[in-house]
N, C-alpha and C positions, 0 to 999 in steps of 0.2 A: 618576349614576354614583358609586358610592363604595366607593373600594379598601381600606377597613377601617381603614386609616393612621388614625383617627380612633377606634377602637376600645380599650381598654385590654385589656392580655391578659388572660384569667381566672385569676385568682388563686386558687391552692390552698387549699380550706379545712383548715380547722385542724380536727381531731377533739376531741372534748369526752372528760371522763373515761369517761363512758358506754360512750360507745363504744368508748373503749379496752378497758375494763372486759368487756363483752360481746362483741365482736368480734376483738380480738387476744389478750387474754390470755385469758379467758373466765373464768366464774363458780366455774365449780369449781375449777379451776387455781389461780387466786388464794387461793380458799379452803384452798386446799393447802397454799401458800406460807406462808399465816399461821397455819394450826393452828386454823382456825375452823370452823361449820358450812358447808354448803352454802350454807344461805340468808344469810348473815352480809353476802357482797357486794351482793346487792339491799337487804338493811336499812339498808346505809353508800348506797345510792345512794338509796333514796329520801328518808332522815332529814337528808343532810349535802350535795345537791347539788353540784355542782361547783367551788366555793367551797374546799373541804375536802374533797375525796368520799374519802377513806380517813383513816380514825385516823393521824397522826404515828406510833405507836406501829410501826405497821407496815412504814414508808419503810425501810429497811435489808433486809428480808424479801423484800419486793416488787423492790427493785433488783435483789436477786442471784438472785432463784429467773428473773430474764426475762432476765438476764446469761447464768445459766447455760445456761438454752435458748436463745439466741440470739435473742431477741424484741426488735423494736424496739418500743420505751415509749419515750411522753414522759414523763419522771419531773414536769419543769415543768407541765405539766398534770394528772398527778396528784395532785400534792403542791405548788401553788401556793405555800406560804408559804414551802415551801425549794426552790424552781426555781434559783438561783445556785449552791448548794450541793451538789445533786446532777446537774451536767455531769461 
């Protein structure tokens, strides 16, 4: 008999940039936001991983173009190096 009391609840995963990247903001949208080609967002994902997966250059662009559409982004997972900075 065992009434789960021993189980740990499933824990939310966390989204990776990718995913953010292709699933909520999406490739062109982005691409939008920063004045790049289409393909420019698969070039940052494949070259820069998760690690980094968009140019600094870009964080300020990204923020407001998902602000303005109401998009929830993790900017911390975006942009790992300034995660404190952009809450």
């Amino acid at each position: 008999m065992t009434d789960g009391a021993c189980h740990a609840p499933a824990s939310e995963a966390v989204p990776t940039a990718r995913e953010i990247i292709l699933k909520v903001i999406g490739a062109k949208r982005l691409a939008a936001w920063c004045g790049v080609s289409d393909a420019t967002p698969y070039q940052w994902l494949s070259r820069n991983g998760d690690e980094q997966p968009i140019p600094l250059d870009y964080a300020a662009k990204i923020v407001a173009g998902a602000r303005a559409e109401k998009l929830d982004i993790r900017p911390d997972i975006l942009f790992p190096s300034l995660a404190g900075l952009l809450a």
